[in-house]
C-alpha positions in Angstrom: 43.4 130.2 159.8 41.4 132.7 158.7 38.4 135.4 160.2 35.9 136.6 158.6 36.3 140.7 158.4 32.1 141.2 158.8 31.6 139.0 161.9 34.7 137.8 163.1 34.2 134.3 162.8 36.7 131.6 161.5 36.0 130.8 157.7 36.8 127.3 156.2 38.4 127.1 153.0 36.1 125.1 150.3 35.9 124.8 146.3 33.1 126.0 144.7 31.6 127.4 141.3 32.1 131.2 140.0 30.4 132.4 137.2 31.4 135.3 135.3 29.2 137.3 132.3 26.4 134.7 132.9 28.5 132.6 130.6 31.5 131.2 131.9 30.9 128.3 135.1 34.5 128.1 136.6 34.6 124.9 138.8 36.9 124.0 142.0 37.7 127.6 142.8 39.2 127.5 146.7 36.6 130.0 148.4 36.9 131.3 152.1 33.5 130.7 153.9 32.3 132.1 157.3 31.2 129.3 159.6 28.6 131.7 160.9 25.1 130.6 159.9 24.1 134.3 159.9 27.0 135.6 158.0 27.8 133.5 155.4 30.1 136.0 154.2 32.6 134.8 151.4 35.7 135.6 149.2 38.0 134.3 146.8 41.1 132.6 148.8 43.8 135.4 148.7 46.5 133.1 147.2 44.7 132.7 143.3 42.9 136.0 143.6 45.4 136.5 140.8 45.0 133.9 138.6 40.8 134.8 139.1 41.5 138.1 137.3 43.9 137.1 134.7 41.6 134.4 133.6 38.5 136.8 133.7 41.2 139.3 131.6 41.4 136.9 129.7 38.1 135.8 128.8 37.1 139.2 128.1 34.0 141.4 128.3 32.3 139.3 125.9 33.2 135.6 126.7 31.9 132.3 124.9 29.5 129.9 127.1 32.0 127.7 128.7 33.2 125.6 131.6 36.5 125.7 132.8 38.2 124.0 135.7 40.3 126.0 138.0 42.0 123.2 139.1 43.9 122.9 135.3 44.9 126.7 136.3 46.1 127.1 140.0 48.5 124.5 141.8 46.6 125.5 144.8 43.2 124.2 143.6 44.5 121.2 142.2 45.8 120.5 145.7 42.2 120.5 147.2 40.8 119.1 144.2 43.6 116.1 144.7 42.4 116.2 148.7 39.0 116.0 148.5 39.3 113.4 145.5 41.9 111.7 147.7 40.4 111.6 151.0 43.8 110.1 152.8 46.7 112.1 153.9 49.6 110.0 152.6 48.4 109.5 149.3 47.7 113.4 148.6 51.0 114.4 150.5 52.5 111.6 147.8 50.5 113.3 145.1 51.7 117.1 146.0 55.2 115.2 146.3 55.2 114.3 142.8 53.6 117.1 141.5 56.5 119.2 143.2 58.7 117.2 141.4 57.1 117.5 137.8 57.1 120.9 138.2 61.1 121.0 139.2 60.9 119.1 136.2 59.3 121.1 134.0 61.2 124.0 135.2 64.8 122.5 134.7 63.4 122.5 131.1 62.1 125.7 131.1 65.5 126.7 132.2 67.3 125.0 129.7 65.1 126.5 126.8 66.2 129.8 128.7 62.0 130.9 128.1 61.3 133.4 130.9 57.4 133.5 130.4 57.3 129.5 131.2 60.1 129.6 134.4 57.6 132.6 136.0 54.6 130.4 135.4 56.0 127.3 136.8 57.8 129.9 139.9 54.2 131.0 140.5 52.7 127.6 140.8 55.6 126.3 143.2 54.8 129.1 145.1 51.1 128.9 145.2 52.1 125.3 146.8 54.7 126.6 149.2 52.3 129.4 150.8 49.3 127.1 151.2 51.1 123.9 152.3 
C-alpha cells in the first residue's frame, strides 16, 4: 500500500493515458492516485518508472503522432490490463500463471541462443511480476 507524500492519504493504483510531446497517447499506464478528493495528487507506479523513460528515450524529442499501449511494454501493466479485462481472480491468477511460464519459456530460449540483451529483457519482466504480485 501506498501514501500519498503531499497529504498522506492512501493512493489506489489505476491505468490511465500519458501523453508525451503532444504527440504520443500511451494507454494502460499503472498510475498511483490519491484517494483524497482535494489532493488528487499522482505519479507513475515506481515499478515501470523505467520502462516510462526508456520508451520516451526512445521516442525522442521529436516523436511521430502515435498510440502505443503500455500494456505490449511492461509485464506489470499487462497484469492489470488482464485484471481489469478479466474481472475474476482465478482466471487472471491462471492468466499470470501462464504468462510466467511463456516467459520461462522464452527465456530457456534466450538462454540457449546465449543473447544477453533478450535474457535481461525477459529477467526484467519476471521481475516486474514478482515485485507487484
Amino acid at each position: 500500500m501506498k501514501f500519498c507524500s503531499q497529504c498522506g492519504a492512501k493512493m489506489d493504483i489505476t491505468l490511465r493515458s500519458l501523453v508525451y510531446r503532444k504527440k504520443v497517447h500511451i494507454l494502460n499506464v499503472p498510475i498511483y492516485v490519491c484517494n483524497d478528493g482535494l489532493c488528487a495528487f499522482t505519479s507513475v507506479v515506481d515499478v515501470i518508472k523505467d520502462d516510462v523513460k526508456l520508451l520516451m528515450k526512445e521516442l525522442g524529442d521529436k516523436p511521430e503522432a502515435q498510440e502505443i499501449l503500455f500494456d505490449e511494454i511492461s509485464e506489470f501493466a499487462n497484469l492489470l490490463v488482464n485484471i481489469v479485462e478479466q474481472g475474476d481472480s482465478e482466471q487472471v491468477i491462471e492468466k499470470m500463471e501462464e504468462r510466467i511460464d511463456e516467459l520461462l519459456d522464452l527465456y530457456l530460449l534466450a538462454k540457449s541462443l546465449d543473447d544477453a540483451k533478450w535474457i535481461d529483457e525477459i529477467k526484467r519482466r519476471l521481475t516486474q511480476i514478482k515485485l507487484e504480485v
